[in-house]
TORKOL-4160 file (C-alpha; in steps of 0.2 Angstrom, whole numbers, padded with zeros to 4 digits, m for minus):
164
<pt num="1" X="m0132" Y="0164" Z="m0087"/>
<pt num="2" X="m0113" Y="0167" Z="m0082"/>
<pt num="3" X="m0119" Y="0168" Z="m0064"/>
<pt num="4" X="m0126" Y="0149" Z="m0066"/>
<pt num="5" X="m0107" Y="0145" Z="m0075"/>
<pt num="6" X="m0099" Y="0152" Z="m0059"/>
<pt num="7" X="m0110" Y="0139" Z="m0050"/>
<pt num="8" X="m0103" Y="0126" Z="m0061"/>
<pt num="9" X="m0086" Y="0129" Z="m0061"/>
<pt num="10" X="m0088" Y="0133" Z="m0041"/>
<pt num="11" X="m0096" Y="0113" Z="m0040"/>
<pt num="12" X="m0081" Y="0108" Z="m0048"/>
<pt num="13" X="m0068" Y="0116" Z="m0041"/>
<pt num="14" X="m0075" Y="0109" Z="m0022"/>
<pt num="15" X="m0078" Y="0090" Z="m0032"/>
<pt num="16" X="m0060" Y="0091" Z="m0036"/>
<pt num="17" X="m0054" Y="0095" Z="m0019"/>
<pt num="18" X="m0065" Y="0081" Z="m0012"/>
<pt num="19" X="m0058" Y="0069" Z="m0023"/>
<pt num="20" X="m0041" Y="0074" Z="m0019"/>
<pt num="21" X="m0042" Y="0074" Z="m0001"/>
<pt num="22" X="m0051" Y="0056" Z="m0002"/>
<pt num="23" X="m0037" Y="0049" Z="m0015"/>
<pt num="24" X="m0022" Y="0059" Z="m0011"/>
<pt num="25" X="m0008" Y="0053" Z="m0023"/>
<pt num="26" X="0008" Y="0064" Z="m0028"/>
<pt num="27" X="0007" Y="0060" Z="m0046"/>
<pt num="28" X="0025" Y="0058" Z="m0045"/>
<pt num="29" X="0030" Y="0073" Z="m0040"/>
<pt num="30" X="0037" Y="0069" Z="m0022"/>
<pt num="31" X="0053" Y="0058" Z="m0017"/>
<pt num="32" X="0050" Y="0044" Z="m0005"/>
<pt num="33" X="0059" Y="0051" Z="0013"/>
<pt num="34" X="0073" Y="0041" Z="0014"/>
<pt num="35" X="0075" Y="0030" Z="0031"/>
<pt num="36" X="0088" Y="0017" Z="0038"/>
<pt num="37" X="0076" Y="0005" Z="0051"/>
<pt num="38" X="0082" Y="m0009" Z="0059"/>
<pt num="39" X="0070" Y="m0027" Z="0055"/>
<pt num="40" X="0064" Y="m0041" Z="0067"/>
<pt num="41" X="0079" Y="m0050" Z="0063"/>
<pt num="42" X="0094" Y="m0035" Z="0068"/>
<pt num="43" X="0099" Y="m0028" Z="0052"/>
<pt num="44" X="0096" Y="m0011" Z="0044"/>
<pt num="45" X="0086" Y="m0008" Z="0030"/>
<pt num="46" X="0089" Y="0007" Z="0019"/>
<pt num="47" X="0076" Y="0012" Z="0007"/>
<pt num="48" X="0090" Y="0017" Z="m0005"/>
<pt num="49" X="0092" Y="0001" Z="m0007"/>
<pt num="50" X="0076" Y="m0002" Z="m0016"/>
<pt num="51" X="0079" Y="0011" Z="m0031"/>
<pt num="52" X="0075" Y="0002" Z="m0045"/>
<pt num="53" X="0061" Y="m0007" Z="m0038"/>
<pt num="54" X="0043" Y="m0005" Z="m0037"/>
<pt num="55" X="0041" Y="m0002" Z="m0017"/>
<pt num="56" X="0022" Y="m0004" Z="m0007"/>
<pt num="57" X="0029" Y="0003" Z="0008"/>
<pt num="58" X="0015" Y="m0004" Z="0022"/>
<pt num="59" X="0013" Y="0007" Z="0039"/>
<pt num="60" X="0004" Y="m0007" Z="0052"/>
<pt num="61" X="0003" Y="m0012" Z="0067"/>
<pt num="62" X="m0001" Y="m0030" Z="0077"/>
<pt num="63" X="m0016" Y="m0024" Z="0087"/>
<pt num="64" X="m0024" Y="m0015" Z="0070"/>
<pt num="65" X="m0038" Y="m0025" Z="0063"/>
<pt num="66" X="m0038" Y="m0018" Z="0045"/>
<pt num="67" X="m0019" Y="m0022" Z="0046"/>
<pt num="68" X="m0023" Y="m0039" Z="0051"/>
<pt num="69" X="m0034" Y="m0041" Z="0036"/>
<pt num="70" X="m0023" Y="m0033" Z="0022"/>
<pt num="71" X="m0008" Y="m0041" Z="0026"/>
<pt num="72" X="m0011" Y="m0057" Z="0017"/>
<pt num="73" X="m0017" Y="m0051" Z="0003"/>
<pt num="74" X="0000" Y="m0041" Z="0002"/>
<pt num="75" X="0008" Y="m0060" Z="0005"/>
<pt num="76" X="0001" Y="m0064" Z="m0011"/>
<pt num="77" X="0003" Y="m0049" Z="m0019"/>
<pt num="78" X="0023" Y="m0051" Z="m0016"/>
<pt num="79" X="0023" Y="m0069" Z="m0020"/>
<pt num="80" X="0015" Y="m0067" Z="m0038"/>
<pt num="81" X="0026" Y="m0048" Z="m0043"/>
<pt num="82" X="0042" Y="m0053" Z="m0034"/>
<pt num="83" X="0053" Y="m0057" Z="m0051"/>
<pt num="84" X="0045" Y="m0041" Z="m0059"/>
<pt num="85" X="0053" Y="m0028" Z="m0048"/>
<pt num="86" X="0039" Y="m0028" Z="m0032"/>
<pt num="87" X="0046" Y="m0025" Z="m0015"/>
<pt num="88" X="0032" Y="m0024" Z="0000"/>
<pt num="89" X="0040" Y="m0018" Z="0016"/>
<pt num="90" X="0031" Y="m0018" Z="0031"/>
<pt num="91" X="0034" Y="m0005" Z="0046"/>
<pt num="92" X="0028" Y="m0008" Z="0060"/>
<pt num="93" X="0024" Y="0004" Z="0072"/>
<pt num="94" X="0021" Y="m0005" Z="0088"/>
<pt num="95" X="0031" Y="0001" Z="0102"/>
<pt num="96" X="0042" Y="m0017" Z="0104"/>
<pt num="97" X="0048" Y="m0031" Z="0091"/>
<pt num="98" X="0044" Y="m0046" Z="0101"/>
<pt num="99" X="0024" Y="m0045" Z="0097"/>
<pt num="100" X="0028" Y="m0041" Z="0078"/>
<pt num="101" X="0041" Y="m0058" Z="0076"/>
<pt num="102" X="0026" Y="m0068" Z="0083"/>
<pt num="103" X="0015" Y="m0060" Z="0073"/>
<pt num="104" X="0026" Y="m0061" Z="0059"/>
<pt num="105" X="0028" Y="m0081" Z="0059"/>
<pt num="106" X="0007" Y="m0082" Z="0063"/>
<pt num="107" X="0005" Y="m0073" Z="0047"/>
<pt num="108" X="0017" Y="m0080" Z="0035"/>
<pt num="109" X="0024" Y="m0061" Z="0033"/>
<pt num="110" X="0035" Y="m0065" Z="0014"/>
<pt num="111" X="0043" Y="m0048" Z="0014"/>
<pt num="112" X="0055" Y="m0037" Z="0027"/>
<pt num="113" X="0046" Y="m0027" Z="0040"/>
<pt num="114" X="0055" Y="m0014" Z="0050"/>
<pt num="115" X="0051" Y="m0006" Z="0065"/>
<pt num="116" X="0045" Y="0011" Z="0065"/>
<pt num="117" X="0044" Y="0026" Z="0074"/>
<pt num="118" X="0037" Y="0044" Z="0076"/>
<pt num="119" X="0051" Y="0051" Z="0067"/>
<pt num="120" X="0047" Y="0037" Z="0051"/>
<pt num="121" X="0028" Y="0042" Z="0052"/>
<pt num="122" X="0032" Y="0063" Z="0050"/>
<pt num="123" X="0044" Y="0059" Z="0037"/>
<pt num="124" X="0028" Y="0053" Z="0028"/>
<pt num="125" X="0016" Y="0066" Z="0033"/>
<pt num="126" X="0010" Y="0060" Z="0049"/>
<pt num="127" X="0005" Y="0044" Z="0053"/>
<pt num="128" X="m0013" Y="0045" Z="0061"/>
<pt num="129" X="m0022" Y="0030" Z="0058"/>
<pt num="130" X="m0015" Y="0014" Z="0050"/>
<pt num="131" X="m0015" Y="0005" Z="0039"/>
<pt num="132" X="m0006" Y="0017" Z="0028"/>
<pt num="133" X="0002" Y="0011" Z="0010"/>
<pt num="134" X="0013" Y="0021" Z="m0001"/>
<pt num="135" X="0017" Y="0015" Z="m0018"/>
<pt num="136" X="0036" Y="0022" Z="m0023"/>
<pt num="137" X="0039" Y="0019" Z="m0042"/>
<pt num="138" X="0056" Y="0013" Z="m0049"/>
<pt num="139" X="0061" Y="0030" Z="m0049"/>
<pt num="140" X="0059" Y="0033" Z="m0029"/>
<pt num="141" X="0046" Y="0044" Z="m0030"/>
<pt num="142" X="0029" Y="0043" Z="m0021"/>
<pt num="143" X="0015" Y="0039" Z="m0034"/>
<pt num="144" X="0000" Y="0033" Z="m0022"/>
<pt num="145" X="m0006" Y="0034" Z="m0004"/>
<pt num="146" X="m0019" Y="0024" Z="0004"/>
<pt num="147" X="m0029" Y="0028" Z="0020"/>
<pt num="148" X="m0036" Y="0013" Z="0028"/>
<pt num="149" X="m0037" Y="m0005" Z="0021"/>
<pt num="150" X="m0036" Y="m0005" Z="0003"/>
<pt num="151" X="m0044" Y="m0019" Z="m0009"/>
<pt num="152" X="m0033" Y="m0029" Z="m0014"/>
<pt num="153" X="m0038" Y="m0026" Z="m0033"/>
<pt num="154" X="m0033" Y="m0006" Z="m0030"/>
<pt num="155" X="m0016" Y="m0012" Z="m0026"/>
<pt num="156" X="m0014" Y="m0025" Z="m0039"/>
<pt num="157" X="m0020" Y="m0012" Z="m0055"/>
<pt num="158" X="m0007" Y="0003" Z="m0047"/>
<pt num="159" X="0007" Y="m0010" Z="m0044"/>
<pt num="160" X="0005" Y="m0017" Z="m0061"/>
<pt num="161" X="0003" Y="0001" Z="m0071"/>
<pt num="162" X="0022" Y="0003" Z="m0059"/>
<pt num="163" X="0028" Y="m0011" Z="m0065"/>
<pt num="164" X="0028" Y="m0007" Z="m0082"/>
């Protein structure tokens, strides 16, 4: 008998570390890296800035097809949880601005994108497929990360639970 509760508790144990690694999330735990980035139109955008705010903060890229299909649902999702504190920013981590403006009018972007770089990605644990979303909590800390495209409906539940 206590060798089959090893067994079970061994089963666990590995269940639990699969379901981390496929819904990695900080709980709260982690500050979001700060970062200065300049957007499509010239200015700098400082994440600081957003403290306060509930933040999906969008790694992407023009020639990503998941990216392509996400980002209007994360139109909508800023149109209808603007007023209650949401903030999408989009970084983009193609190599030059001009296919990203263009890409940005074809899409109807509603929210600031920023152009990334490797040093953006590493400050987020590595950038190595996209799209990647983080959702950043009034209080700046990282509560979800999202691997891949994401329903729509997952990001609707975790920003409203943020928003609260």
């Amino acid at each position: 008998m206590p060798r089959r509760i090893l067994v079970v508790i061994g089963l666990v144990a590995v269940g639990a570390a699969f379901y981390l690694v496929q819904h990695p999330r900080t709980a709260g735990f982690t500050p979001a890296p700060g970062f200065s980035l300049p957007t499509l139109t010239g200015e700098n955008l400082e994440l600081a800035n957003y403290r306060g705010k509930v933040v999906l903060l969008d790694f992407w890229a023009t020639w990503c097809d998941p990216c392509r299909e996400e980002i209007p649902h994360l139109v909508q999702l800023q149109d209808k949880y603007r007023d209650q504190g949401l903030r999408v920013i989009g970084v983009s981590m193609d190599d030059e601005p001009e296919p990203v403006r263009d890409f940005y009018q074809r899409f109807k972007m509603n929210y600031p994108v920023v152009m990334g770089n490797a040093k953006t990605g590493e400050l987020y644990g590595g950038i190595l497929g996209l799209p990647i979303a983080f959702l950043i909590g009034r209080d700046g800390r990282i509560y979800r990360k999202h691997i891949g495209a994401t329903d729509s409906s997952v990001f609707e539940r975790e920003i409203m639970s943020l928003l609260r």
